[in-house]
C-alpha distance (Angstrom), angle and dihedral (degrees) to the residues before:
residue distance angle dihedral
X1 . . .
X2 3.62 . .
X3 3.45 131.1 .
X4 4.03 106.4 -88.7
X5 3.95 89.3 179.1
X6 3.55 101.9 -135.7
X7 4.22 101.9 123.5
X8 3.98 116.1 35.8
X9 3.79 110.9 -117.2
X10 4.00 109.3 -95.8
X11 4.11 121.5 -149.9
X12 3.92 94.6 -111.2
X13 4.28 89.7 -151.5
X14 4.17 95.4 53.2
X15 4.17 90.9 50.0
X16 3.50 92.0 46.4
X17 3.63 98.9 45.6
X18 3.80 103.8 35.2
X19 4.13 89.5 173.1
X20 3.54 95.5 66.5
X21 3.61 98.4 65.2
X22 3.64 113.8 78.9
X23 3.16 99.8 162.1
X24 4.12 109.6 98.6
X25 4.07 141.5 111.0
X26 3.46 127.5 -91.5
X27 3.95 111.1 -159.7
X28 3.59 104.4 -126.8
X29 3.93 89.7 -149.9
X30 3.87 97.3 64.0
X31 3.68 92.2 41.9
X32 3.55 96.1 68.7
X33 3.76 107.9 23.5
X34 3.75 115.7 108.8
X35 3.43 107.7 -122.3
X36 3.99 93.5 177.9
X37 3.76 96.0 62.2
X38 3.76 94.2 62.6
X39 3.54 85.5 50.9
X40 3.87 90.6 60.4
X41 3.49 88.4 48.3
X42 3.98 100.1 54.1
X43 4.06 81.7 46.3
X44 3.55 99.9 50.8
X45 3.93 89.9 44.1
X46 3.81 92.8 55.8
X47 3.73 92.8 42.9
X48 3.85 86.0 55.4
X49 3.92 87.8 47.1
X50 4.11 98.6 42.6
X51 4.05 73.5 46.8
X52 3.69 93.9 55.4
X53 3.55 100.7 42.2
X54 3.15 93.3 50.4
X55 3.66 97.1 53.7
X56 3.78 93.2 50.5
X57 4.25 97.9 54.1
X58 3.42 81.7 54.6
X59 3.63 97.6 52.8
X60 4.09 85.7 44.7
X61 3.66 91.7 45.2
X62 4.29 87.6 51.7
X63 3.47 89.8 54.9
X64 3.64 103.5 42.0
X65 4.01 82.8 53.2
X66 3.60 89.0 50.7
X67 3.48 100.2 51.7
X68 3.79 95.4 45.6
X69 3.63 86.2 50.1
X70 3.84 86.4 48.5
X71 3.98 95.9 54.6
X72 3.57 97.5 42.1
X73 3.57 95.1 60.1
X74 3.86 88.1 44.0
X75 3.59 88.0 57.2
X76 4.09 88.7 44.5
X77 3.61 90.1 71.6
């Protein structure tokens, strides 16, 4: 069979035993970044939202109330 050069050749030993190679990067970037605090950020910001919301359907559902309270005493009289 000849070579029809569609996959690179691959060193059978290294893929099979991944542990032996010591030899690879580490991206200095990822190392150190903080991962975690972003994570307190994204909570905190949908607290504050789920906070939000919250406090605006009740400020709809107070009004609503009022109003229906409003026209029923209109019609009362």
């Amino acid at each position: 069979m000849a070579s029809s050069g569609g996959f690179p050749a691959a060193d059978a030993e290294k893929e099979l035993n991944p542990g032996i190679d010591k030899d690879f990067q580490v991206d200095p970037i990822s190392s150190t970044s903080r991962p975690q605090r972003k994570s307190r950020t994204r909570k905190k910001d949908a607290i504050q939202s789920f906070k939000t919301a919250l406090i605006v359907s009740g400020i709809v559902v107070a009004v609503a109330g009022a109003v229906f309270a409003i026209t029923k005493k209109l019609r009362e009289k």
